[in-house]
C-alpha positions, 0 to 999 in steps of 0.5 A: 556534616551539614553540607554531606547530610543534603548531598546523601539526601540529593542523591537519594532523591535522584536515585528514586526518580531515575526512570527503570530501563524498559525492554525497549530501552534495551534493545539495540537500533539497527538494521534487525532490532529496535522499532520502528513506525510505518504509514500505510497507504490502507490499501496495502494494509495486507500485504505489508502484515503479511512482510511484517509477520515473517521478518519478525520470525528472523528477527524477533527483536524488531518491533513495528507500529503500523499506522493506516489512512488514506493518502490525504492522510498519511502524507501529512503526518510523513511530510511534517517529520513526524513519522519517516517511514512510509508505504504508497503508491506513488514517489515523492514530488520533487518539492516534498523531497526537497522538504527532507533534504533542506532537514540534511536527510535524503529520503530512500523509496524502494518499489516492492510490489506491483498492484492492479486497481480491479473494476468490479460489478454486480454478478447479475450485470450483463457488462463483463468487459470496459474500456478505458476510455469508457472509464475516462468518459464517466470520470470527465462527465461525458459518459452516455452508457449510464455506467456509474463508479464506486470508489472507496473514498474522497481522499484515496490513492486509488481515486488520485491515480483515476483522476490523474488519468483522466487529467481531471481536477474534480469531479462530476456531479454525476456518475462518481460517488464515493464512500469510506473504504474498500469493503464498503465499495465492494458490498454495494455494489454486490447489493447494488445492480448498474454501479462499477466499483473501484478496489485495489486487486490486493484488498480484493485478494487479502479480504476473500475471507472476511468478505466472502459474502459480499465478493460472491456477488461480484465479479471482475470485468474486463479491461482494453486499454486505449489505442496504441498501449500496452493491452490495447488488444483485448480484454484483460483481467487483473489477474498476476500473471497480466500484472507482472507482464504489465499487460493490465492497463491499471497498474501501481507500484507499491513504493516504500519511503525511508526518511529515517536518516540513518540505519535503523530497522526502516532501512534494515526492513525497506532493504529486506522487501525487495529480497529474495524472501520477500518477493516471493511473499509478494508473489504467494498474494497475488500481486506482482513482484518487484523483480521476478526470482529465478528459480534453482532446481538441485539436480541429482545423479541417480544413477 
């Protein structure tokens, strides 16, 4: 009686302290249900809510936790393992993909969009058009225009892209500053006469609303690329059509990275971005879509 006394009372005690099963708990990983946490390059923030919100009205049962940075930032958490999913502009280096391959997991990058890094200036500038090598000039500090760039911030995506273009490691003393996001770039310069900011054409895009003040006070400039490229021709806008004809020369991809390892709702959705439904929700915001879709017309007899 002793020995059944302390196992009813041990039993008891177990009973109590298992954990209820939460909603979460319950709900089956796969390719459509479960959760699932993204890092996303902020400059994309937009266009991957925008995913996010209609893959939810399919599939209800998925949830996703969106972590914005940037790029300096997010890498990191990606390449520790903490978080395997990923939205960026740019692939994984041979080394950081050795990194995931050494844990026996492959990771997956999928581009889905094509997004267009647009220069702008004050409305009241006389400059309407620039070039490349301008650009290129003003990065290397050799510049004699006195023209200056705006970027959004130190550690960026898009500032990598531009020193990477300029084959620069740092930058000059003069003629590049940097402030904290792309909101700040763009009301400074609308308050600011003589400074060329730097923005992704889908934070330009998606922001219309909540900047709309600011964006009034600007306007796009003009782009020639550099001899013997594509759009060495003339001045080009980043508008959608010169994106996906790639004839703009400051073009991106926008990659998904999937580390999950296995089939998870990361791979259900990075799978999910480059269909049909998908793509044309990349179309409706601007920017260019990973494949362009053909469209069906339903031919009716009427006769």
């Amino acid at each position: 009686m002793k020995y059944l006394s302390l196992i009813l009372l041990l039993f008891v005690f177990v009973a109590c302290n298992r954990k209820p099963k939460t909603e979460v708990d319950t709900v089956e990983q796969s390719r459509t249900t479960g959760s699932v946490t993204i890092l996303a390059d902020e400059s994309f923030a937009r266009v991957l809510t925008d995913q996010i919100d209609v893959f939810k009205t399919d599939y209800p049962a998925a949830e996703f936790k969106v972590i914005e940075g940037n790029e300096n930032k997010i890498l990191p958490t990606f390449l520790n393992d903490s978080i395997r999913v990923m939205i960026s502009s740019r692939m994984l280096t041979p080394d950081e993909d050795k990194m995931y391959r050494n844990r026996s997991i492959v990771p997956k990058t999928s581009r889905f969009a094509i997004d267009g890094i647009a220069l702008i200036t004050n409305l009241g500038s006389p400059d309407s058009t620039i070039t490349v090598q301008e650009v290129i000039d003003i990065l290397k500090g050799k510049s004699t225009t006195g023209k200056k760039l705006v970027f959004d911030n130190a550690y960026s995506s898009t500032l990598r892209y531009f020193k990477e273009l300029a084959e620069i490691k740092e930058l000059p003393k003069t003629g590049v500053y940097t402030l904290q996001n792309n909101n700040d770039v763009i009301k400074y310069v609308a308050d600011n006469k003589g400074f060329i900011g730097v923005v992704g054409v889908n934070w330009l895009i998606a922001n219309q609303k909540d900047m709309a003040e600011s964006i009034a006070k600007v306007k796009m400039l003009g782009v020639k690329n550099l001899k013997g490229k594509k759009g060495d021709d003339a001045y080009y806008m980043p508008i959608q059509q010169n994106l996906i004809n790639g004839i703009y020369p400051f073009l991106r991809n926008i990659y998904i990275i999937n580390a999950e390892g296995r089939e998870g709702l990361g791979t259900g959705f990075a799978n999910w971005l480059v269909s049909q439904r998908a793509q044309l929700i990349v179309l409706k915001s601007g920017l260019g879509p990973h494949k362009m879709m053909p469209r069906e017309f339903n031919l009716k007899n009427t006769n």
